[in-house]
C-alpha positions as a Python dict, from the first residue, in 0.01 Angstrom:
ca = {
    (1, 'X'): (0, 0, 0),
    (2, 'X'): (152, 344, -141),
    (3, 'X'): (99, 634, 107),
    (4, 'X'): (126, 991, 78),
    (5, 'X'): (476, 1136, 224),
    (6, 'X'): (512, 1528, 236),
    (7, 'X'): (864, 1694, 260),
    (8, 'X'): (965, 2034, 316),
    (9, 'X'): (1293, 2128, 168),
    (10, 'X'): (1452, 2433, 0),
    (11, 'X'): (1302, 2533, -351),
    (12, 'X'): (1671, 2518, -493),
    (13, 'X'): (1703, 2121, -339),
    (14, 'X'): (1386, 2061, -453),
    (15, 'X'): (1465, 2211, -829),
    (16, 'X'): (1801, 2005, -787),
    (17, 'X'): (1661, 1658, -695),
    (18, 'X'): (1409, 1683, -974),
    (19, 'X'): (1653, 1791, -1244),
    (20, 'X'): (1863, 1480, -1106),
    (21, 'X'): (1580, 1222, -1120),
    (22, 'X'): (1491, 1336, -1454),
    (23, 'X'): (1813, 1303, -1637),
    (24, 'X'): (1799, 954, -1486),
    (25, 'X'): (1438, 885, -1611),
    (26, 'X'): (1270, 790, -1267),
    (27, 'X'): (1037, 963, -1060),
    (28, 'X'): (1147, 1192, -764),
    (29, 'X'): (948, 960, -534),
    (30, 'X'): (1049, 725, -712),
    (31, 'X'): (1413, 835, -651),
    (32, 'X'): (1345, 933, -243),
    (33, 'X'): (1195, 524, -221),
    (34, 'X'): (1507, 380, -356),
    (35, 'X'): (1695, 532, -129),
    (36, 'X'): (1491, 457, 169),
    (37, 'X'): (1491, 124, 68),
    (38, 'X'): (1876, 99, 114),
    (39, 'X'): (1860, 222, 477),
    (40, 'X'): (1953, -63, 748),
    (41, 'X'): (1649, -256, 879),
    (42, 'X'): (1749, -167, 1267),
    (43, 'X'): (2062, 22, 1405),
    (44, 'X'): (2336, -159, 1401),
    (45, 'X'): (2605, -157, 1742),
    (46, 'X'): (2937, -95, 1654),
    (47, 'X'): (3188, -367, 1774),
    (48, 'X'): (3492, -192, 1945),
    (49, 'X'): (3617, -451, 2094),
    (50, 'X'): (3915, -469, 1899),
    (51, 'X'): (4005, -127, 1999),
    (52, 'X'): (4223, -82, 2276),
    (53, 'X'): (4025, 65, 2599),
    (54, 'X'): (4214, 384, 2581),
    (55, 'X'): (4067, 444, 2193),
    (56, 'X'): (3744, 348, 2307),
    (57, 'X'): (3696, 561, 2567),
    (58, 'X'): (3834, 811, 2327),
    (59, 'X'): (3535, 737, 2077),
    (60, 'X'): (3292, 753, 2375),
    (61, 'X'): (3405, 1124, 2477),
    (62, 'X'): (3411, 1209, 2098),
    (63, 'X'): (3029, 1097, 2129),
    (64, 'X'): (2952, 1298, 2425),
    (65, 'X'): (2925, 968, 2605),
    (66, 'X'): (3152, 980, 2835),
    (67, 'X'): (3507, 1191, 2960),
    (68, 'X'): (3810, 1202, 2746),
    (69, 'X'): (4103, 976, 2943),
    (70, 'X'): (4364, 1121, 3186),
    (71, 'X'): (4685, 1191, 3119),
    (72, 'X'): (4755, 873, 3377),
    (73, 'X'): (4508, 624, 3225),
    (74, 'X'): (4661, 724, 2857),
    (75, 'X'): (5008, 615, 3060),
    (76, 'X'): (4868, 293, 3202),
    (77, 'X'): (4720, 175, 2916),
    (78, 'X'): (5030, 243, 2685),
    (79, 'X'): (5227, 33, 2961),
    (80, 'X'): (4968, -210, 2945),
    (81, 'X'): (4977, -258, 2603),
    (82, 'X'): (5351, -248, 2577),
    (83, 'X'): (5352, -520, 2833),
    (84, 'X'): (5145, -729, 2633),
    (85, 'X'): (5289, -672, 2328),
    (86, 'X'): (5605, -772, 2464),
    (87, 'X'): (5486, -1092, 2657),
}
């Protein structure tokens, strides 16, 4: 069942996207389905478990999720992976 979908955009986006879809020879909601249709069913978690603790602690403060490290834990987990590098 086809439903009705209303977007508000810029007139020059709008001009754009329809001079786009044209040369192409497809509708513009034709166009705007096929790309919905390529989105990801669910969101996916990103595994970051190959990351050392120190990088992903750095992602998490990039994220606002969280506080960057100290310049201590930085140290400790350097040592740490020095130690098991060297093991």
């Amino acid at each position: 069942m086809q439903t009705k979908l209303t977007l508000r955009l810029e007139e020059a986006l709008i001009e754009k996207a329809k001079a786009w879809a044209k040369e192409r020879h497809i509708s513009l909601s034709q166009a705007v389905a096929d790309f919905f249709a390529q989105l990801p069913k669910q969101k996916q978690k990103k595994n970051l478990s190959h990351l050392s603790p120190w990088t992903q602690r750095l992602i998490g403060a990039a994220a606002g999720k969280g506080k960057a490290p100290t310049a201590e834990e930085v140290r400790r987990d350097y040592l740490d992976y020095l130690d098991a590098k060297h093991r």
